[in-house]
N, C-alpha and C positions, 0 to 999 in steps of 0.2 A: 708406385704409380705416379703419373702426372697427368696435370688436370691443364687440359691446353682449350681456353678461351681464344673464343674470334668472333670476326663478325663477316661473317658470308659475304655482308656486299662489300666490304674491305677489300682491304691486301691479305685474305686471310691463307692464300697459296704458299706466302712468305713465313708466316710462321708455323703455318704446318711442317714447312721442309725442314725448318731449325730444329721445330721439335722431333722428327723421325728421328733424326741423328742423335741427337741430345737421348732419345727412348730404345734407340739400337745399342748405343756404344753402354747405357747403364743395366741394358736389360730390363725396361721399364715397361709396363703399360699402360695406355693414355684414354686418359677421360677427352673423347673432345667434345665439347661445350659450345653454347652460344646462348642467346638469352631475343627472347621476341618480347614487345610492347607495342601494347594498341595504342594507336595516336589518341590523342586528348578528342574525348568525345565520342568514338567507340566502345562497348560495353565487348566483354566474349560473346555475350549470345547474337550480337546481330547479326542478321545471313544479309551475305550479301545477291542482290536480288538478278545482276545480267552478267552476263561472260559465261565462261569455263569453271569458274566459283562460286553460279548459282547455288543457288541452295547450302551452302556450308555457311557454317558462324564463321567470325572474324576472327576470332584466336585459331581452328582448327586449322584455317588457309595459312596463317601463318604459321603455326608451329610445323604444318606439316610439309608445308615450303622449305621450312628452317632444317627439318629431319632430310630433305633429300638434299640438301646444300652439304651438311655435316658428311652426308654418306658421298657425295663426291670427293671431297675434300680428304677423305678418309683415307683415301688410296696411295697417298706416296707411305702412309702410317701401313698400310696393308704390304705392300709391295718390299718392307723392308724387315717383314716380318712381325712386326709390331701389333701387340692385339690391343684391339681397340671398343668404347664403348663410345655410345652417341647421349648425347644430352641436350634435351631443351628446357630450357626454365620459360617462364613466362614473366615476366614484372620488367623493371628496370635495370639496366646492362651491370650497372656495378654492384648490385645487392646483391642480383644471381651470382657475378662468378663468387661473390664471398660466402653466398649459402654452403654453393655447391662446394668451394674448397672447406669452410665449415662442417660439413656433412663427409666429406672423403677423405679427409687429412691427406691430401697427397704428399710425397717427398717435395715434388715443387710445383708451384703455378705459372705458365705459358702464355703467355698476351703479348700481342700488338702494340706500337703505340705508332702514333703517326707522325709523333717526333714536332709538333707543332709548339711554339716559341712567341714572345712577345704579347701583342695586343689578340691574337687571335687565341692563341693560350687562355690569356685573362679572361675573356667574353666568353670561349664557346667550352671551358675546362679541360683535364685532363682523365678520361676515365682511367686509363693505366695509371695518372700521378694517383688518386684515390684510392684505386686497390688496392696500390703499392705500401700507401701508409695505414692503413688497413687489414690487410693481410697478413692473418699468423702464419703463416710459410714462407718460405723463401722463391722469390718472383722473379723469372728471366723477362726481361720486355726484350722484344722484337721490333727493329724500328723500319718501318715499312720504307720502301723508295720514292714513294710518293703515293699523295692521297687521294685515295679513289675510292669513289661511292658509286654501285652499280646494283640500285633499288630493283629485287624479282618482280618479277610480273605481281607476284602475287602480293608482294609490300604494294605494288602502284596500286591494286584492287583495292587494298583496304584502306590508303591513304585516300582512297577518292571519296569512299565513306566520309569521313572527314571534312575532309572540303566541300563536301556538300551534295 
């Protein structure tokens, strides 16, 4: 099995493709993974009060944003035959993929990176460098074409939470 980590509002298209192929040609099947975190200062249970997300807490809106992002994304894994399971963690991007490769033992683990260098590197980190010296499996990174960030509707909801 492989355990293929993304991040939806990514370039997460890119490394699903790698991974299909990578989970056709071994005969594998793929955990694919993502991880939600409430911004600093939302709690799970606050609902959020207008929109289309009335009434739902703020981890539900995301996690369950995050399940229909995985289940699109799913399809180049479906399409090539490959059977797949969906996964959302809640906490912090890098402890999740290490739980969940902790808890599944996959042959390998799948991520992203977005290949980012120098001063930008230094200030804003590396989640993939992390996991990478962290993880007891063996880690393919994927290095994105460029980096793009495309917050759902439903992260903007609960980011407003937030802000205020």
């Amino acid at each position: 099995m492989l355990l293929v980590a993304v991040d939806p509002a990514g370039c997460a298209y890119q490394v699903v493709e790698e991974a299909s192929s990578l989970a056709a040609a071994l005969s594998e099947a793929v955990i694919l993974m993502t991880s939600v975190e409430l911004p600093e200062g939302v709690t799970p249970e606050v609902h959020l009060e207008t929109g289309r997300y009335a009434g739902h807490t703020a981890e539900d809106v995301l996690v369950t944003d995050a399940r229909q992002a995985l289940d699109a994304l799913a399809e180049p894994l479906r399409a090539k035959g490959v059977g797949v399971r969906l996964e959302v963690r809640v906490g912090p991007c890098v402890q999740a993929v290490l739980d969940s490769a902790d808890e599944h033992r996959p042959r390998m683990l799948v991520l992203g990176t977005h290949g980012r260098t120098g001063l930008k590197r230094f200030f804003l980190g590396s989640v993939a460098e992390q996991i990478l010296r962290q993880a007891k499996v063996p880690v393919l990174t994927v290095r994105s074409q460029g980096v793009v960030d495309h917050p759902s509707d439903a992260q903007k909801a609960v980011q407003a939470l937030a802000d205020g």
